[in-house]
C-alpha positions as CSV (number, residue, x, y, z in Angstrom):
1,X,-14.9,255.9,182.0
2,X,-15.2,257.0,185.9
3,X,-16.0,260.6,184.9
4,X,-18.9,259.0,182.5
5,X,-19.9,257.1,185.5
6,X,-20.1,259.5,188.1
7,X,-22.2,261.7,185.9
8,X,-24.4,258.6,185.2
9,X,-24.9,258.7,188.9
10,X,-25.8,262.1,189.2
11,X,-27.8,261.7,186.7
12,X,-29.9,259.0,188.2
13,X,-30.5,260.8,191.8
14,X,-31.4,264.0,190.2
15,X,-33.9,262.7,188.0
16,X,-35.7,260.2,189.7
17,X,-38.8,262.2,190.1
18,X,-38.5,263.1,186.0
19,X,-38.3,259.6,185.4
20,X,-41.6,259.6,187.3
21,X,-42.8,262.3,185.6
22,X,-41.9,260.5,182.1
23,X,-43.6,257.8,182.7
24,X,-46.5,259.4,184.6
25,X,-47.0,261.2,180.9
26,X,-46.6,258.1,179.0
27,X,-49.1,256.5,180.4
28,X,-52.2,259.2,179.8
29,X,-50.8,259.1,176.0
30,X,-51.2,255.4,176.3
31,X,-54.5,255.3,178.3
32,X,-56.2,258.2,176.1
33,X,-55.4,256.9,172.8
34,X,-58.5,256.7,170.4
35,X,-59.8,259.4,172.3
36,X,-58.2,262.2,172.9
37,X,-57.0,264.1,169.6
38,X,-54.1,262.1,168.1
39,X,-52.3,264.8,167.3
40,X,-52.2,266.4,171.2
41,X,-51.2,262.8,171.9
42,X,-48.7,262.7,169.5
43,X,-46.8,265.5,170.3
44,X,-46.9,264.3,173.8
45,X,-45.3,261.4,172.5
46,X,-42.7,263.3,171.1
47,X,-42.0,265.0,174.6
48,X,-42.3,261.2,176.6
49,X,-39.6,260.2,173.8
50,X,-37.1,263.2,173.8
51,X,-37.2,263.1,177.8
52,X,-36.1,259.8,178.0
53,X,-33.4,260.0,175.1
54,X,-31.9,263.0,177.0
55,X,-31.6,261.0,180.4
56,X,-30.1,258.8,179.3
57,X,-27.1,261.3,177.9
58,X,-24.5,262.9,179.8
59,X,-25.6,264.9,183.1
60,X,-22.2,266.6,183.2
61,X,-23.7,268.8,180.5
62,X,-26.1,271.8,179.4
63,X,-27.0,272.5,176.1
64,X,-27.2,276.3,175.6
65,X,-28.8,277.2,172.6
66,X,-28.1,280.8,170.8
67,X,-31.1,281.6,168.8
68,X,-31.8,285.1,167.0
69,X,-33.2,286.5,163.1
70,X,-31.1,287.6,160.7
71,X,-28.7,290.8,161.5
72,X,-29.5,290.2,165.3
73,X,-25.5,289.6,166.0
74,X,-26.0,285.9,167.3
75,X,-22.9,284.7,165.7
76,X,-21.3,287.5,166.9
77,X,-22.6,286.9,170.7
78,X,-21.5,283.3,170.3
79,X,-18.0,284.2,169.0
80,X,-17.4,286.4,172.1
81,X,-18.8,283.7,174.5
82,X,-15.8,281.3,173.0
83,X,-13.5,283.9,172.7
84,X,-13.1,282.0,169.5
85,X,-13.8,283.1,165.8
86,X,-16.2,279.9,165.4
87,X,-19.1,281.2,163.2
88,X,-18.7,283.4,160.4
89,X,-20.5,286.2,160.8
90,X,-22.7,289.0,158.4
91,X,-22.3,288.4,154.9
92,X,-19.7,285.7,155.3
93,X,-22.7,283.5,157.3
94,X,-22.2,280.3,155.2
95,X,-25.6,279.1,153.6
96,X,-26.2,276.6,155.9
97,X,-29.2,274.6,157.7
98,X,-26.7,273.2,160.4
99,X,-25.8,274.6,163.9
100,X,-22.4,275.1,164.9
101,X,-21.2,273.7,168.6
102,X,-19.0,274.5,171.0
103,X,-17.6,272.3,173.6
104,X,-16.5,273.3,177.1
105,X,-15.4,269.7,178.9
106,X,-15.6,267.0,175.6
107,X,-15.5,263.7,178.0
108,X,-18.9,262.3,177.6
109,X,-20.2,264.6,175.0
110,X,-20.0,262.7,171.8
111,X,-23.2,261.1,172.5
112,X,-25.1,264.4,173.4
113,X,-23.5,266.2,169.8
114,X,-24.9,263.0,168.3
115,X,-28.1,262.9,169.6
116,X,-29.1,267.0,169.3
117,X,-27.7,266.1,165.0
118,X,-24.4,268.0,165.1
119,X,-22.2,266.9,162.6
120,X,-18.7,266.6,163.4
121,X,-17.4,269.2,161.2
122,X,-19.4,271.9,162.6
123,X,-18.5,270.6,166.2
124,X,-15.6,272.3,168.4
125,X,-14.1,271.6,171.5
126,X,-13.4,274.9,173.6
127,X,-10.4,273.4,175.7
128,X,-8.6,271.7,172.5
129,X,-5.5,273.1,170.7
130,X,-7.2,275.4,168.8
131,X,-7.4,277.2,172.6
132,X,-4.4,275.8,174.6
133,X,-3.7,277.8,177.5
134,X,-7.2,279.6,177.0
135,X,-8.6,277.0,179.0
136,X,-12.1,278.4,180.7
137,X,-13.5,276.6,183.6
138,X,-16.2,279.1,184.4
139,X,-18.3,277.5,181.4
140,X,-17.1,273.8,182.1
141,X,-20.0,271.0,180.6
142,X,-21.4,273.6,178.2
143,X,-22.5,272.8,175.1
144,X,-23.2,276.5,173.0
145,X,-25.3,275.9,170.2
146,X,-25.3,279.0,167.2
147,X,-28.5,278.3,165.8
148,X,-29.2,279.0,162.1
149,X,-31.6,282.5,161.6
150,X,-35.0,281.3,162.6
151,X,-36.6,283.9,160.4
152,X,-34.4,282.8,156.8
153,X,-35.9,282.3,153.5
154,X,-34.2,278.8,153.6
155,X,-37.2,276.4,155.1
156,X,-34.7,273.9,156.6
157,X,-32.4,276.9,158.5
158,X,-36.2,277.3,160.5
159,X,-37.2,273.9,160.5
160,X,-33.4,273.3,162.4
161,X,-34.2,275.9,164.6
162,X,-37.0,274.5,165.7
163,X,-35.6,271.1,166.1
164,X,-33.1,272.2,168.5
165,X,-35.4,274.7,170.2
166,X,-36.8,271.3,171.3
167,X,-33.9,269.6,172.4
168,X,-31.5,272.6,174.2
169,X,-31.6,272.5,177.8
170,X,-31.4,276.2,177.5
171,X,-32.2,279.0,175.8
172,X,-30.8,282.6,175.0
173,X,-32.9,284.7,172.8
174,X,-30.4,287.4,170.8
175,X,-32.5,290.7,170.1
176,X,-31.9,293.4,168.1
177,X,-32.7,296.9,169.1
178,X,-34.3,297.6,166.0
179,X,-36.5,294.1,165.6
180,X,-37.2,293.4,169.6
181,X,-40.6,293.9,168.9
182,X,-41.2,291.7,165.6
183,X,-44.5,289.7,166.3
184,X,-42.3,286.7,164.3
185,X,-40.2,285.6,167.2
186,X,-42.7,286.8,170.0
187,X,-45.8,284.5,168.4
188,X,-43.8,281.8,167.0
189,X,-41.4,281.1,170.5
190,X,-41.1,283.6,173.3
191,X,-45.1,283.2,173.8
192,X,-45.4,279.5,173.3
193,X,-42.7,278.7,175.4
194,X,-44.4,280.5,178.5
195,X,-43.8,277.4,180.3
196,X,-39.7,277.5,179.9
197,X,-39.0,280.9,181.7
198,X,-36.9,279.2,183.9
199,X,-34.2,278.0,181.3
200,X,-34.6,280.9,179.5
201,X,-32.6,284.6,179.3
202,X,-33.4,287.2,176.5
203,X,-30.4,289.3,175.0
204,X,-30.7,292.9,173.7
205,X,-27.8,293.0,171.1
206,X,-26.0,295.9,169.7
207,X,-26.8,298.3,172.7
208,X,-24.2,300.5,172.0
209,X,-25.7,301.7,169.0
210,X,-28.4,303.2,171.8
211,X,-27.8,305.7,173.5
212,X,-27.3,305.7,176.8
213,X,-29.8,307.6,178.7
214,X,-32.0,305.4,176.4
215,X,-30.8,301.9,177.1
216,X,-32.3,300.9,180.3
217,X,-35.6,302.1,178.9
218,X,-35.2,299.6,176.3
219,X,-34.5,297.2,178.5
220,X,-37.7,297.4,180.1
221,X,-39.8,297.5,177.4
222,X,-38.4,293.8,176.4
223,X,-39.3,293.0,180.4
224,X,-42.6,294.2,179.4
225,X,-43.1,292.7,176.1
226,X,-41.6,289.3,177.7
227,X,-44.3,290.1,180.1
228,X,-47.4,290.0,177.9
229,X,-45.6,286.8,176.4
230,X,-45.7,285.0,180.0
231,X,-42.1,285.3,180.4
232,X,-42.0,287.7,183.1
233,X,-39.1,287.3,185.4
234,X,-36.8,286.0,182.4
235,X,-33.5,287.6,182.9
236,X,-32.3,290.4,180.1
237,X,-29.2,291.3,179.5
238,X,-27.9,294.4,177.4
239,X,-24.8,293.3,175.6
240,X,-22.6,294.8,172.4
241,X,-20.9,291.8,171.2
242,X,-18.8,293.9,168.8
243,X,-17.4,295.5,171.6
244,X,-17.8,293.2,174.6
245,X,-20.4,295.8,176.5
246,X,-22.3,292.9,178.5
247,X,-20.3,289.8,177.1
248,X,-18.4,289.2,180.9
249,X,-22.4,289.3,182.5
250,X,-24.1,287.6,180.4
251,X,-21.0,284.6,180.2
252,X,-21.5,284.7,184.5
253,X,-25.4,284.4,184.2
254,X,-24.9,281.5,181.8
255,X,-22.1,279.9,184.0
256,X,-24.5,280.4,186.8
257,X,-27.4,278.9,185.3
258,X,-25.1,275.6,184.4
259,X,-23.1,275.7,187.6
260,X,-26.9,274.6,189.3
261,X,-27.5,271.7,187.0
262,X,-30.6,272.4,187.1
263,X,-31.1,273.2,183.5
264,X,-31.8,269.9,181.9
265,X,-34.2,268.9,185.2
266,X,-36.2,272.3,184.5
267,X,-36.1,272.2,180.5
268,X,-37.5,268.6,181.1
269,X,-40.1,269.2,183.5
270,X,-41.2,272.3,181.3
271,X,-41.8,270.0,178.3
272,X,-42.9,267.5,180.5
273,X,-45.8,269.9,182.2
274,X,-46.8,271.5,179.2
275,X,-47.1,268.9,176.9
276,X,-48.9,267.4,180.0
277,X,-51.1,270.1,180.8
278,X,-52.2,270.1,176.6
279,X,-53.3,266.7,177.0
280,X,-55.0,267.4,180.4
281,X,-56.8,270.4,178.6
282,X,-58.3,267.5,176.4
283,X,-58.8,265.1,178.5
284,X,-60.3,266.9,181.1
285,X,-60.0,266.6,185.0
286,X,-63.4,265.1,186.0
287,X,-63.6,262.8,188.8
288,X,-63.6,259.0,187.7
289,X,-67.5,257.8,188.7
290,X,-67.9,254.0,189.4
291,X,-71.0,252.8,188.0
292,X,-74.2,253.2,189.7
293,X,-75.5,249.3,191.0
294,X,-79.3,251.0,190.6
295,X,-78.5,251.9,186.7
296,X,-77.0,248.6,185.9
297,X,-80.3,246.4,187.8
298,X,-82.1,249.0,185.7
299,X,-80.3,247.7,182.3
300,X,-79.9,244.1,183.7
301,X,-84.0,244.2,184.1
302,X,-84.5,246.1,180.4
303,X,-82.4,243.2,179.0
304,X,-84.4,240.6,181.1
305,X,-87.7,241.9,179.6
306,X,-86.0,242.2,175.7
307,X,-84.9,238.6,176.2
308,X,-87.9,237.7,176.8
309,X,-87.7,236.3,180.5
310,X,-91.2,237.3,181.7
311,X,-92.7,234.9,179.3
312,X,-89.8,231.7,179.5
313,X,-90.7,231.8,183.5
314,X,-94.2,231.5,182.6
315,X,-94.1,228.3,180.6
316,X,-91.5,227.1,183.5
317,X,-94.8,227.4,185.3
318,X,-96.9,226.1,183.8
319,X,-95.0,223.7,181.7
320,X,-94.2,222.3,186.0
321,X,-97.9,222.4,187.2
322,X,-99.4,220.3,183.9
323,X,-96.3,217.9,184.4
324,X,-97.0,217.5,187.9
325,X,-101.1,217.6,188.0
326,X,-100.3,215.1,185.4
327,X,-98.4,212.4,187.7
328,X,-100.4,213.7,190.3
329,X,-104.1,213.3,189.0
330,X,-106.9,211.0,189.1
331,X,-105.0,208.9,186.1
332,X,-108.5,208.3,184.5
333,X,-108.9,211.8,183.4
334,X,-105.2,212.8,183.8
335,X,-104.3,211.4,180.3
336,X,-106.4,214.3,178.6
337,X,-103.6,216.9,179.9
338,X,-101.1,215.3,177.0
339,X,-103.6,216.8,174.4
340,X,-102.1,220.4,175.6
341,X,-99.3,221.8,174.6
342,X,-96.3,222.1,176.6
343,X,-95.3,225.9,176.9
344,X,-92.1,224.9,176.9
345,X,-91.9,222.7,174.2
346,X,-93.6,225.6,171.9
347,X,-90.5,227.8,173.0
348,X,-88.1,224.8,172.1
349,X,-86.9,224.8,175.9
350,X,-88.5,221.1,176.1
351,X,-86.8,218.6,178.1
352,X,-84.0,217.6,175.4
353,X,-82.6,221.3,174.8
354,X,-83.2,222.8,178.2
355,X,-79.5,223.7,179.7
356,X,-78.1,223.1,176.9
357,X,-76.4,226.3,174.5
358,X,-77.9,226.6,171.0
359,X,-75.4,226.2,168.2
360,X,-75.5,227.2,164.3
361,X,-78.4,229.3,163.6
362,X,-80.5,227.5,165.9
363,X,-82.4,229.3,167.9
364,X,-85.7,229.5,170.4
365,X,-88.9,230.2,169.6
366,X,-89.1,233.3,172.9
367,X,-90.7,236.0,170.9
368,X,-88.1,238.6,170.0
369,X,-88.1,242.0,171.7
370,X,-90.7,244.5,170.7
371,X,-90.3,248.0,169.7
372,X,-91.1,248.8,173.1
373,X,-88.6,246.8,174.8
374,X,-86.0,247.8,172.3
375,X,-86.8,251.3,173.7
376,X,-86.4,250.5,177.0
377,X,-82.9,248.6,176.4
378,X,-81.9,251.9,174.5
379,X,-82.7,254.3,177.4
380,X,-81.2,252.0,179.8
381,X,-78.2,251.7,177.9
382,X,-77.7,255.6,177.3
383,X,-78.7,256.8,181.0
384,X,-76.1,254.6,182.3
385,X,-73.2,255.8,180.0
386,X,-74.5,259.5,180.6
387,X,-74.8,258.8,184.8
388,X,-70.4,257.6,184.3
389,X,-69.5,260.3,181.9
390,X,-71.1,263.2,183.2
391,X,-69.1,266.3,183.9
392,X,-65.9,264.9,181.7
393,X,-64.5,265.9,178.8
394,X,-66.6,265.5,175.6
395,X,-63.6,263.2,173.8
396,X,-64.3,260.9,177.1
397,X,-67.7,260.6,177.1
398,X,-67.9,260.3,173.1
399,X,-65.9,257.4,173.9
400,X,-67.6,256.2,176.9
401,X,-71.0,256.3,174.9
402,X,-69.1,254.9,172.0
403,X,-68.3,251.8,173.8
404,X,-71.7,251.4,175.4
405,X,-73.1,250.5,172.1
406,X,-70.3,248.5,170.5
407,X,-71.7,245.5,171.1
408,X,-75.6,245.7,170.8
409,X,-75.8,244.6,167.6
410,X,-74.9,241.4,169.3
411,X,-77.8,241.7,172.1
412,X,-80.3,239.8,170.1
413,X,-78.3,236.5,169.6
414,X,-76.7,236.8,173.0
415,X,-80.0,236.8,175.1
416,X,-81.3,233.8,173.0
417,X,-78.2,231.6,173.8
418,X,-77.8,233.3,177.6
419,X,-81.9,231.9,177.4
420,X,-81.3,229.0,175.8
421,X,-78.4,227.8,177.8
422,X,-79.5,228.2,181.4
423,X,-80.8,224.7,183.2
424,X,-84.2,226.1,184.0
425,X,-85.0,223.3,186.3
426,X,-88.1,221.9,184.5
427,X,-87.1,218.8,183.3
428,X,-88.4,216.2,185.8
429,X,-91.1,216.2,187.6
430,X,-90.8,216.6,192.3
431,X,-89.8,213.6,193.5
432,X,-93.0,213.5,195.6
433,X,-94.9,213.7,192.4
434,X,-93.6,210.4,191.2
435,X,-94.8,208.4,194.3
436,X,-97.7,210.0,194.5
437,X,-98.2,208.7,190.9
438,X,-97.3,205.4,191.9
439,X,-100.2,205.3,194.6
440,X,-102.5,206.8,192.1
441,X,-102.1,203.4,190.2
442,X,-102.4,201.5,193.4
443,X,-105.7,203.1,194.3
444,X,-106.7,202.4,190.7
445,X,-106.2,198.9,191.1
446,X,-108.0,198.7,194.2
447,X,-111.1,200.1,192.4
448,X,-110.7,197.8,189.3
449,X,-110.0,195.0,191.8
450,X,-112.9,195.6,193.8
451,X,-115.3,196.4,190.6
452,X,-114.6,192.8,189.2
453,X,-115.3,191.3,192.5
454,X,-118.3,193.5,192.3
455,X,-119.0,191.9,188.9
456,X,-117.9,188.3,190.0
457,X,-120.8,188.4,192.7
458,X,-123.0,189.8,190.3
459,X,-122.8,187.5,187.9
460,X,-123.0,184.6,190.4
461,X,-126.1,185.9,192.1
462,X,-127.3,186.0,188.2
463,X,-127.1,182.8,187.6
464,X,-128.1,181.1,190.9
465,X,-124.7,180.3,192.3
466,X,-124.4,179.8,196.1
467,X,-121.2,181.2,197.4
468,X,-119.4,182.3,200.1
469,X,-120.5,184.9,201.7
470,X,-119.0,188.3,201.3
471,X,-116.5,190.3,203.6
472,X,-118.2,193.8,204.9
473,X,-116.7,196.6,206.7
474,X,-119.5,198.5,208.7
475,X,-122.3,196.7,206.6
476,X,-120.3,197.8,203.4
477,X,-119.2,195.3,201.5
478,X,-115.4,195.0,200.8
479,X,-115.4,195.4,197.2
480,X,-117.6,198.2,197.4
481,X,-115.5,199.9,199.5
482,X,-112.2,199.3,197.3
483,X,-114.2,200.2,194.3
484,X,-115.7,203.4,195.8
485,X,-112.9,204.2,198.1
486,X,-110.2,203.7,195.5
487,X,-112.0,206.0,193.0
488,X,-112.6,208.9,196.0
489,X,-109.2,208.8,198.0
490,X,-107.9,208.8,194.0
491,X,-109.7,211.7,193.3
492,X,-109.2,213.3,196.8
493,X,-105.6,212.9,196.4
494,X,-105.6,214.7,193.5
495,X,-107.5,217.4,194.4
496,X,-104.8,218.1,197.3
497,X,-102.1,217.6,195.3
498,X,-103.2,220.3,192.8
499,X,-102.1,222.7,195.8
500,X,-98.7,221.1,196.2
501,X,-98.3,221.4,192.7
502,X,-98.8,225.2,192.4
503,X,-96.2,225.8,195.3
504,X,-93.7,223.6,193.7
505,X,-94.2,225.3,190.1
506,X,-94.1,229.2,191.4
507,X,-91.2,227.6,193.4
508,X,-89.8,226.4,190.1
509,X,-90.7,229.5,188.5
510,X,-88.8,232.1,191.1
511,X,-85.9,229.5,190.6
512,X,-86.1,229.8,186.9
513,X,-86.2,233.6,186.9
514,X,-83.2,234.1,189.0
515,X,-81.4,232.0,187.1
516,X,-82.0,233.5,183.6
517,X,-81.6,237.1,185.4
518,X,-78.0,235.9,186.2
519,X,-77.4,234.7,182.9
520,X,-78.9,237.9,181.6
521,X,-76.8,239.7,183.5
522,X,-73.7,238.5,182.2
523,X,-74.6,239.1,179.1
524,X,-75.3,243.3,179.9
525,X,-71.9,242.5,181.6
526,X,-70.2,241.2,178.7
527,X,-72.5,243.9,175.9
528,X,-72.3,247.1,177.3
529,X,-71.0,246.9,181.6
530,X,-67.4,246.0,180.6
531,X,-66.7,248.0,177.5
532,X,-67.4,251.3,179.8
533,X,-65.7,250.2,182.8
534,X,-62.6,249.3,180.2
535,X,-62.9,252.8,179.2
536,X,-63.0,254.3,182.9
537,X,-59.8,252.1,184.0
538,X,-58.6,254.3,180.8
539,X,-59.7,257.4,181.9
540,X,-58.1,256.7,185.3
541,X,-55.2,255.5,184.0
542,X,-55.0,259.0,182.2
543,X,-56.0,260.7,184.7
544,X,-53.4,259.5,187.5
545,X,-50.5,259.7,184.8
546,X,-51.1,263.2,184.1
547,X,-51.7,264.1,187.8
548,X,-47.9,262.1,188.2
549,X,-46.4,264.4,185.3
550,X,-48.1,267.7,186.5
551,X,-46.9,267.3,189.9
């Protein structure tokens, strides 16, 4: 239990930064998902998932897989490396999909041989009876994989190999002098696993069937081939397993490799890197562009004009200024201004629906957008998307143009309730208005008061009556003056007010536009502004995970 432990420890402080790394990876697959190619992001799945099985397993040891075609002497390199005879070899090789394991050090391994699919009967523990007093400490914590012949007829010996090509912590490629060159292991591995050179080592089998004075030219055409593959600097080693030519070097090289305990950190950060750079290649490495304040007042002011807003801040106007001339005017003649319309009332933003949201199908009656400002609402929307997504990837700005338009089949109802909703500021009349209105009918009872008295002296000077005398102001009589002087300050008061009036409606007006530009703005907000900046938090998101992982 200590010993699991302590390598628990060890595990932790020497893979902090892979841990990073995982998760760093994790979260571009996350963040590009739905628009990078699933399959890309799939696989780097796969790697996110394998990386974090295989911390979480023993760190006291390295899995060394042996993997070679048919007739290449793998077995035979694996029985000399155990000084055991573990795998049967030439034409008694069982028939078998399965790897066979061997154990150097079995405290803490039964969860590894479980995890990389070893069954237990094809599992072997080097320092057990079968071996007592052969005990080999130069390969303590190794876990030797003989791999089934990646080039068999039998589908599931290559689909194994495969498996476990994925999962070893290292990798030793058995050669054959004859077959070193077959384009089968070169394409199919060696080349794609450019990436791996550091937890790789190639071995050139049954060298002493060449000849001497020929062997270390061999040798470095494999360097070269390995070369052209991306593996250069991958370590080969001549050996003649039959005859244990090699077996002592290549045993130190391997003990050396796991003696670092670096292998698992490399194979890991190897997967991690590639699988991270594939995704990058995708995705792109564009810079992340905020959006442009000039583009979205451009879109917020196409979606003003669609919705009509020109037009709805024009009956504010004038809906205010025949409202107010109305309270305001020489009341005689003012009562002809109800035989006109109310702007507002012909757009249903009357008094009793102004501020309030339309519900149902209800809706106004602002003309709906023209073919024109359709147009516009269509540039705006696409110059914006292209001015955030230029220069990235084309699976990023597919996506980011994608999103831009998700939601304008929605722009039509939107603008009529972001239009219908706003308080436009119409509904009563200035304050001033209304006592202004009050000493309209005060100087219209004056005149009327003053044109009876008018009448009452007429009619007594008609009939012959003697009364009192009447009251004069200047040598004009009082009731002329209230009848005359109520009807012209009236009408005077009017005519100044008409001023007041067209202030307080363009007033009104500029209010009522700024308003329904906010609202309007929302709505671009919530319609296309949102959906792209959700898709540049993804691409950032992406782009900072991978930039973790490649690190």
């Amino acid at each position: 239990m200590s010993s699991l432990l302590e390598g628990a420890k060890k595990l932790v402080s020497r893979s902090s930064d892979i841990g990073a790394r995982v998760q760093g990876l994790e979260q571009a697959v996350q963040a590009a998902r739905g628009r990078v190619d699933d399959a890309i992001l799939d696989d780097a799945q796969a790697v996110v998932d394998r990386a974090s099985s295989r911390l979480k397993l023993s760190a006291e040891h390295t899995v060394v897989a042996l993997a070679g075609a048919t007739g290449s002497g793998k077995s035979s390199t694996f029985n000399a490396l155990t000084e055991l005879e573990l795998s049967a070899v030439g034409v008694r090789r069982p028939t078998t999909s399965w790897a066979t394991a061997c154990v150097w050090g079995r405290d803490g391994a039964e969860e590894l041989l479980e995890w990389l699919g070893i069954p237990a009967r094809h599992q072997v523990t080097r320092d057990s009876m079968l071996s007592a007093g052969r005990e080999d400490p130069e390969l303590q914590g190794v876990v030797l994989l003989d791999l089934p012949d990646h080039d068999s007829t039998e589908v599931s010996h290559h689909l194994e190999v495969d498996r476990l090509v994925k999962l070893a912590d290292m990798l030793v490629w058995v050669l054959d002098p004859q077959k070193y060159a077959d384009a089968a292991i070169h394409d199919r591995y060696l080349a794609p696993l450019n990436a791996h050179r550091d937890v790789m080592m190639v071995v050139l089998n049954h060298i002493d069937t060449v000849p001497e004075d020929r062997r270390e030219g061999m040798l470095a055409d494999v360097r070269r081939l390995l070369e052209a593959d991306g593996l250069a600097g991958v370590p080969v080693v001549g050996v003649s397993a039959r005859h244990g030519i090699g077996i002592p070097d290549l045993r130190a090289a391997i003990a050396a490799k796991v003696a670092e305990k670096k292998a698992t950190r490399a194979r890991l950060t190897a997967d991690l890197r590639s699988a991270a750079e594939r995704v990058q290649e995708a995705s792109g490495t564009a810079r992340s562009r905020s959006l442009s304040t000039e583009r979205v007042a451009a879109l917020d002011d196409a979606f003003a004009d669609a919705a009509g807003v020109p037009t709805v801040v024009r009956a504010v106007e004038t809906s205010t200024r025949m409202r107010a001339n109305r309270a305001t005017g020489w009341p005689v003649v003012a009562w002809f201004s109800k035989l006109k319309p109310d702007p507002l009332k012909r757009l249903h933003l009357d008094l009793g629906s102004a501020g309030k949201e339309l519900t149902g199908s209800a809706r106004t009656s602002v003309p709906q957008a023209a073919g024109v400002q359709r147009a516009r609402v269509d540039t705006e929307v696409r110059a914006l998307a292209d001015q955030v997504s230029e220069g990235m990837a084309p699976a990023w700005s597919s996506a980011i143009r994608k999103a831009s338009v998700s939601r304008l089949p929605d722009l039509g109802d939107r603008l009529d309730r972001a239009v219908a909703s706003t308080d436009l500021g119409a509904d009563k009349i200035p304050a001033w208005a209304g006592l202004v209105r009050v000493l309209q009918w005060a100087l219209i009872l004056v005149a009327v008061a003053g044109f009876v008295w008018l009448g009452a002296l007429f009619g007594a000077a008609y009939l012959g009556l003697d009364g009192a005398s009447t009251p004069e102001w200047a040598g004009i009589p009082i009731p002329t003056i209230m009848l005359l002087g109520g009807i012209a300050v009236g009408v005077l008061l009017a005519l100044v007010c008409r001023v007041l009036v067209s202030l307080t409606a363009k007033r009104r007006a500029r209010a009522a536009d700024k308003r329904l530009r906010d609202a309007i703005s929302g709505v671009s907000q919530e319609i296309v502004v949102e959906p792209i900046r959700a898709e540049l938090a993804s691409y950032t998101a992406a782009s900072e995970g991978l930039a973790t992982a490649l690190k």
